[in-house]
N, C-alpha and C positions, 0 to 999 in steps of 0.2 A: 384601778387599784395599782399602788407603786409595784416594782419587778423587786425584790427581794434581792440585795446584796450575795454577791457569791461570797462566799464560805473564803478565808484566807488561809493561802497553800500555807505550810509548817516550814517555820522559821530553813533549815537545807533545802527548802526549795524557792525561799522566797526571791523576787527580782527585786531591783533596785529600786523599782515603781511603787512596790508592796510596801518595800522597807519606808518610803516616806509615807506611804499611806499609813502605816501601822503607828508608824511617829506621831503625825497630826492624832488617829485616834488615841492615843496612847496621852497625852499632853491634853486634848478636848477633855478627856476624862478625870483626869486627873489636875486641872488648871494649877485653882490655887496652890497645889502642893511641889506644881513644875514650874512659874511663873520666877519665884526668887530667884531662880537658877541664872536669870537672865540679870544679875544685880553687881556681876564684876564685868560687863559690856557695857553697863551705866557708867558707871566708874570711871571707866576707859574713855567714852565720851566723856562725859563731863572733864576732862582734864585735858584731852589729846586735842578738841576739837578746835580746826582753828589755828595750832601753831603748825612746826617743821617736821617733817619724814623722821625725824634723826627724834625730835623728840616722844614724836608719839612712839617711834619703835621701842623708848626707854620706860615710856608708860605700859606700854603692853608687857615688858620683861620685868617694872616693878608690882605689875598686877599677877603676874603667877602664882602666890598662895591663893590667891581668890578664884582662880580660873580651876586651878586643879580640886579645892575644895569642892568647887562646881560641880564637876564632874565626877568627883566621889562619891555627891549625894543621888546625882542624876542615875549614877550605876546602883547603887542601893534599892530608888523609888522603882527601877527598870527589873532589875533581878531579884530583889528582895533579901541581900546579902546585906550583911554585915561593914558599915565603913573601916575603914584599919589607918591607924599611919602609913604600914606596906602602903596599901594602894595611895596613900599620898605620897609618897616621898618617890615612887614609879611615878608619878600622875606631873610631878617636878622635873624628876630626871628626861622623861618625853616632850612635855613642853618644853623646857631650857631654850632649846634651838628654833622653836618654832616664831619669835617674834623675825627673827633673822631672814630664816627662810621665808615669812611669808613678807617679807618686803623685796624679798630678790625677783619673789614672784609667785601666785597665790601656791598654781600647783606643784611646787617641792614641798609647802607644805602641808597640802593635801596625802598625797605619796606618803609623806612621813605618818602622817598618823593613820593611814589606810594597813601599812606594813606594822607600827609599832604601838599606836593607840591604844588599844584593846585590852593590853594590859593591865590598867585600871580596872575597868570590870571584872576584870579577870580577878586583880586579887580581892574584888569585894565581893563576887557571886562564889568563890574556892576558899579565900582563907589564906591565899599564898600569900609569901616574902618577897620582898621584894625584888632578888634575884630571880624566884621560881617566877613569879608575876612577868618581866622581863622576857624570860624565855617565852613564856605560855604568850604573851602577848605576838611575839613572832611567829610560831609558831602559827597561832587563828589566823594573823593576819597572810599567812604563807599557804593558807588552805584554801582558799579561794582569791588568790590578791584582786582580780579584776573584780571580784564584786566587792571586795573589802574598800579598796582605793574609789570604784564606781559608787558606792555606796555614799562615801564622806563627801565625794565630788556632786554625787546629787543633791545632797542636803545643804550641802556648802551653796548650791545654784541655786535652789528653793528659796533659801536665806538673802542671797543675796537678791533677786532678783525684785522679791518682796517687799524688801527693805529701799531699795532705786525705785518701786513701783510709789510707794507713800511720798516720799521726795520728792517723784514731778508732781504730784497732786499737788504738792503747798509751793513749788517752784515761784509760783508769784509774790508768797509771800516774803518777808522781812527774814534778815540774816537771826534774830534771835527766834523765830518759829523756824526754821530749819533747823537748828541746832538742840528744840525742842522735838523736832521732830525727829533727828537723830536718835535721841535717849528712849525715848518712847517706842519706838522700833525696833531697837537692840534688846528694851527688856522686853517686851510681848514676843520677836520671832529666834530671840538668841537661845533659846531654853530647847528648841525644836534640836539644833544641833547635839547638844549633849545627849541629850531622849536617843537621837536617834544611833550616835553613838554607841550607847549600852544596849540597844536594839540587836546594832549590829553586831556586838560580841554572842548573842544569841544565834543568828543565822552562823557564825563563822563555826562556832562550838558545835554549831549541828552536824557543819562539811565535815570537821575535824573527827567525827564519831563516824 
């Protein structure tokens, strides 16, 4: 007879281990309705794949409505708030810099959205403005930074690891089956990150209290 899953600590207690676990089940359950979320990672491949540094960074900064929309709905399906323009035009303001930083190098902009991410959820689980949104996002993110920043950092490993793990599998094959394999990978494991994202405004909100 299988051993019966432990029971999952409450969000102020969870570790980072929990928080990806909670993600996958959280996403398992909810597939179809998390699955789109993964549909401006498409995008980005299909267009970035293949040329220069310089250009893909300009596609990742003209894909920002679609990244932040992402992440608007992701904090909605996670907390069951309300989407706002607030929390898009926060969700704008936080991304802006991140194509930047994560070409300089993943983890600044890891840091960045572990410290100021959370805002988004924030103003879609409260109802805040986008100033109050702001604050409150620093704020979570200043209540536990190591698990905040530990958090995005693990999800970010998960994803990517995941996403390198599929690539050597087809490694033999032809330059246009990698580049399929690309898209196909980004939209099945890229939705994990959002999820886990609004997750983590859950655990942070709990220090915070």
């Amino acid at each position: 007879m299988p051993e019966a899953r432990p029971a999952a600590l409450p969000p102020a207690e969870r570790t980072v281990g929990q928080l990806i676990a909670e993600s996958i089940r959280f996403y398992g359950g909810r597939f179809w309705a998390v699955v789109p979320l993964g549909l401006p990672f498409v995008v980005v491949d299909a267009v970035g794949i293949g040329r220069s540094a310089l250009v893909q960074t300009l596609v990742l900064a003209a894909a920002t409505p679609l990244f932040c929309a992402a992440y608007v709905r992701g904090s909605q399906l996670v907390t069951g708030g309300r989407p706002t323009w607030a929390a898009f035009v926060a969700a704008v303001v936080i991304f802006l810099p991140f194509p930047v930083l994560v070409r300089l190098y993943v983890l600044p902009g890891v840091a960045w959205f572990g410290a100021f991410g959370l805002a988004v959820p924030a103003a879609v689980a409260e109802g805040l403005g986008v100033r109050a949104a702001l604050r409150r996002g620093r704020a979570l993110g200043r209540a536990d930074l190591v698990h905040a920043i530990g958090g995005i950092a693990a999800l970010s490993l998960v994803y990517g690891i995941s996403r390198a793990f599929l690539l050597v599998l087809l490694h033999t094959q032809g330059n246009q089956t990698q580049a399929v394999a690309f898209v196909l990978a980004d939209l099945v494991l890229s939705p994990l990150l959002l999820v886990g994202g609004a997750l983590l405004y859950l655990d942070q909100a709990a220090r915070v209290k």
